[in-house]
C-alpha positions in Angstrom: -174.0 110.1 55.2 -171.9 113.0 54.0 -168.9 112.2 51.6 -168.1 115.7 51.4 -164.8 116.9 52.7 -165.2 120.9 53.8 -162.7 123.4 52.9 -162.5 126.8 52.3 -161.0 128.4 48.6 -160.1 131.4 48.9 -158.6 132.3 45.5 -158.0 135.8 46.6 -154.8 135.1 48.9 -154.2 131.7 46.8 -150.5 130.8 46.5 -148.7 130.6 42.9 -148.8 127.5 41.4 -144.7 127.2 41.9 -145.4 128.0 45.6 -148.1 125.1 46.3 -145.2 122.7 44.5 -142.6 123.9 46.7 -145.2 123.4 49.9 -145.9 120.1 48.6 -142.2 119.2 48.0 -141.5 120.4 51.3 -144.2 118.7 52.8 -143.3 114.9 51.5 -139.4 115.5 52.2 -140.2 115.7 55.9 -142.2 112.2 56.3 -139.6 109.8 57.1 -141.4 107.3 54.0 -144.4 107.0 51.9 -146.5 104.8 50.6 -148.6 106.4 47.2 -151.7 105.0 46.3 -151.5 104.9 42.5 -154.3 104.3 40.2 -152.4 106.2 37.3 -154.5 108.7 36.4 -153.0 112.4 36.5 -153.7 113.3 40.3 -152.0 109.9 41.8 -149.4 109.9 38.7 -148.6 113.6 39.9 -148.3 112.9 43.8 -146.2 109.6 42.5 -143.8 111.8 40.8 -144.0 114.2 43.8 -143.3 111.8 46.1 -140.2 110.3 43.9 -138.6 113.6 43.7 -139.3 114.3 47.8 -138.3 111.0 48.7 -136.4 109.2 46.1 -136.5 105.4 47.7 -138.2 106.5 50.8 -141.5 106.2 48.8 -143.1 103.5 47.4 -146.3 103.6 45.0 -148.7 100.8 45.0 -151.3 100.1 42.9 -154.5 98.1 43.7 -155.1 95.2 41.1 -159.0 93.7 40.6 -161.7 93.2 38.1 -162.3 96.9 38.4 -159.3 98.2 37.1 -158.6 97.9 33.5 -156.1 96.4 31.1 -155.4 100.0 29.3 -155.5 101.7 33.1 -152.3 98.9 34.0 -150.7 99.2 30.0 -150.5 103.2 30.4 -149.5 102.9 33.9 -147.2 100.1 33.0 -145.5 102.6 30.3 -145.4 106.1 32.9 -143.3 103.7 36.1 -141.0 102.6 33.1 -140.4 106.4 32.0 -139.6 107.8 35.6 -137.8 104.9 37.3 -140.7 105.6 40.2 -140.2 102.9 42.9 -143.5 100.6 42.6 -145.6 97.7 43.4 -148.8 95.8 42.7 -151.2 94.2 45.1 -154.4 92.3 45.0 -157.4 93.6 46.6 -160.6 91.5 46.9 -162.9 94.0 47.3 -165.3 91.5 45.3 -165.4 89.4 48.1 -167.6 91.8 50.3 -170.9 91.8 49.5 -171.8 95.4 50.6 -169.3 96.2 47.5 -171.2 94.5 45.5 -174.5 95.4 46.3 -173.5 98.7 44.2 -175.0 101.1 46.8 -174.2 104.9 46.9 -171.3 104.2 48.8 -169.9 101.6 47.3 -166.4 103.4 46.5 -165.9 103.3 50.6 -166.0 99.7 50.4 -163.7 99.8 47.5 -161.3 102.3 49.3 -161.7 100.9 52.7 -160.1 97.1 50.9 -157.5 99.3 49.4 -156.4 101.3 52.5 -156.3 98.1 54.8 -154.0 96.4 52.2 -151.9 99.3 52.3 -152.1 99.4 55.6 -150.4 95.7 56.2 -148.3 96.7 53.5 -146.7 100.1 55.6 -146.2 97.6 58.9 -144.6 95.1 57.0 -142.2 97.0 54.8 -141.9 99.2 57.7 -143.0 103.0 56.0 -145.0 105.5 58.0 -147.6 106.5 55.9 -150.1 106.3 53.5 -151.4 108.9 50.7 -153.7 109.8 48.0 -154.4 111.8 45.2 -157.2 114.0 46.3 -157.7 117.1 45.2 -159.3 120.5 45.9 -161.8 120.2 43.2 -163.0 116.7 44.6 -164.2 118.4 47.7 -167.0 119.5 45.7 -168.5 116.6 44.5 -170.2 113.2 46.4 -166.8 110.9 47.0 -167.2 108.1 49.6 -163.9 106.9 49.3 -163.1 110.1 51.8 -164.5 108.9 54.3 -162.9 105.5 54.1 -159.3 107.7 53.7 -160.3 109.8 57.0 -160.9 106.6 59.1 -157.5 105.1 57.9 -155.8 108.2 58.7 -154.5 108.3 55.1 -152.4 111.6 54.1 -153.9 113.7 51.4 -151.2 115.7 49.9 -152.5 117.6 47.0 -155.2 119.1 48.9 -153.4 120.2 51.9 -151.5 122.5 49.5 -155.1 123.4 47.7 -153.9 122.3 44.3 -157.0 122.0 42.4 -157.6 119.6 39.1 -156.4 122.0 36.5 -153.0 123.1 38.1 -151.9 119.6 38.6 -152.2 119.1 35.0 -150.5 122.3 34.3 -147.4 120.9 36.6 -147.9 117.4 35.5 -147.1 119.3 31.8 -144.5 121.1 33.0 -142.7 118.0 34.4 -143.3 116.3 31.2 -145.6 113.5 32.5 -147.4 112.0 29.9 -150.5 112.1 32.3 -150.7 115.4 32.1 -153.8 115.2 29.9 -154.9 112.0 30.5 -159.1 111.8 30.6 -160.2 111.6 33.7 -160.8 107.7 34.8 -162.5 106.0 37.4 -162.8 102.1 38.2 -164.6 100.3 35.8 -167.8 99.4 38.6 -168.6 103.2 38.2 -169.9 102.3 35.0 -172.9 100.4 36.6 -176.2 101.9 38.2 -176.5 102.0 41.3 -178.1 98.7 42.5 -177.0 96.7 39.6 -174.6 94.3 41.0 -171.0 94.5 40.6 -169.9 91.3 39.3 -166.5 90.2 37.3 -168.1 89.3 34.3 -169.8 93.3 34.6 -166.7 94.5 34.5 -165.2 92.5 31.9 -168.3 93.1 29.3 -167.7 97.0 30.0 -163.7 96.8 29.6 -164.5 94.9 26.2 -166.0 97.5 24.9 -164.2 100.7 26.1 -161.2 99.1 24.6 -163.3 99.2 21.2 -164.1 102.5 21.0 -160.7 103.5 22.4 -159.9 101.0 18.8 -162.2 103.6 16.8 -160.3 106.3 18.0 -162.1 108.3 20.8 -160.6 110.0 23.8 -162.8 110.6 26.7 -165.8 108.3 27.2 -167.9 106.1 29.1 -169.7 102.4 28.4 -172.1 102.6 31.0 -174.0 99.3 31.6 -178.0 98.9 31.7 -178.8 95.5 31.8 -178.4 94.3 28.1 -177.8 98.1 26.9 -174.5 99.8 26.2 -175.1 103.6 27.3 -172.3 105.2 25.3 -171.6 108.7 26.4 -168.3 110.1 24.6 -166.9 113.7 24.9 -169.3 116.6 23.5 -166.5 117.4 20.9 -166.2 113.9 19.6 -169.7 113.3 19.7 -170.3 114.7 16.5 -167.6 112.1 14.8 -169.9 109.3 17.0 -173.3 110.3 15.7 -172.3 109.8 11.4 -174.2 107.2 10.3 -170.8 105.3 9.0 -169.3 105.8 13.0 -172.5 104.9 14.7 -172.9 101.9 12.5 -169.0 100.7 13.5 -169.8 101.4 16.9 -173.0 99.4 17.1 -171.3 96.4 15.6 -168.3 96.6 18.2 -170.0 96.9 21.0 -172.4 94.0 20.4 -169.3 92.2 19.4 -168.2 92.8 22.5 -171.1 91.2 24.3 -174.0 93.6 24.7 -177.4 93.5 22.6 -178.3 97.1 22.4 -176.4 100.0 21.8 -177.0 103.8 22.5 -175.1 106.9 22.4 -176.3 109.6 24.9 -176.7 112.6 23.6 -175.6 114.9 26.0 -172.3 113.3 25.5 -169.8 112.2 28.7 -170.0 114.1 31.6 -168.1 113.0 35.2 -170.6 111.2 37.8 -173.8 111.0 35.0 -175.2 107.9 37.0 -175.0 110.2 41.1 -178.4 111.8 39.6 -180.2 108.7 39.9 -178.9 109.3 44.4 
């Protein structure tokens, strides 16, 4: 099964970055209203903010709450709605409750993102809006992303990539709009912390949100707590990493992290790097 959306880049006759916002601006203003789904990371912040200027009331941004997404994830979100005024609501999603979630295959984000969308589907017929969108970008056309397919089969909007806005320039407009996610490190849910095949359970989840919350605590910026059975797999950022590996940091790190529940601790070192556990599909 492919998860990979085809489009062709061709930087050559690529718009200015101003231009794409205009499209994009242009492009939300004519949907009658909008439904954003916002995890709160920079592309969904961005399209949030897009939307709110587009649409003012005419959108709504909605944001999926479950074991998998974390107490800092809602806290920074929490802090970015307050700063904007953007129009917003939570929901539950019990994506837990499907086993083929759980199971942890390779495409376990579709189950995730399929629960989300059909939410958000009820959601659009009973506040009466007439579509649905997500963050995707250019850039994530490149890489394995289930969740696509679950977005294609809901008829779901994808704003950002039908004006070709790529990862970096929606930082560089999130900057210049002064969102405060315009350098957030990337995040993902906290079940992409576990291998594939481990099972996805609350009490997962909560062990692994322990413990990035202590070495967020020690300071660090960009990293991930991936779970091996009784083993923390710390991978942080290659330019932290040399901070992590002093014997006084390693030590503090050791000792939070089996604080925080697990019995061994390493740090990977070839430090973090986005999708580390697709080389085991």
């Amino acid at each position: 099964m492919s998860s990979v959306i085809q489009i062709r880049l061709d930087d050559s006759s690529s718009p200015s970055l101003d231009e794409k916002q205009s499209q994009l601006l242009s492009n939300l203003a004519k949907l009658p209203s909008l439904i954003v789904a916002l995890s709160g990371g920079a592309d969904s912040a961005y399209l949030a903010w897009a939307a709110h200027q587009s649409l003012a009331n005419r959108a709504l941004s909605v944001t999926a709450i479950s074991p998998s997404y974390s107490a800092y994830d809602r806290d920074q979100l929490t802090s970015f709605l307050q700063q904007f005024s953007i129009r917003h609501q939570f929901v539950e999603t019990h994506e837990m409750d499907n086993a083929s979630y759980r199971a942890n295959a390779g495409d376990r984000c579709y189950f995730c993102k399929d629960e989300l969308f059909r939410v958000l589907d009820e959601l659009a017929v009973a506040q009466n809006f007439s579509a649905i969108a997500y963050g995707v970008n250019a850039d994530d056309t490149l890489d394995f992303r289930p969740g696509h397919k679950a977005a294609a089969e809901h008829h779901v909007l994808a704003p950002l990539l039908d004006v070709r806005l790529r990862k970096s320039e929606i930082r560089e407009l999130s900057r210049r709009a002064n969102l405060p996610t315009w350098d957030r490190p990337a995040s993902a849910c906290l079940a992409s912390r576990l291998p594939y095949g481990t099972e996805v359970t609350p009490e997962r989840l909560a062990l692994i949100d322990r413990a990035e919350a202590a070495l967020r605590d020690l300071g660090f910026r960009q990293f991930r707590v991936r779970l091996h059975d009784k083993l923390a797999r710390v991978e942080i950022a290659p330019d932290e990493l040399p901070r992590a590996l002093t014997p006084e940091m390693a030590a503090a790190i050791n000792a939070r992290l089996k604080s925080a529940g697990f019995l061994y601790v390493s740090l990977d070192l070839e430090g973090y790097r986005q999708g580390s556990l697709n080389a085991a599909l």
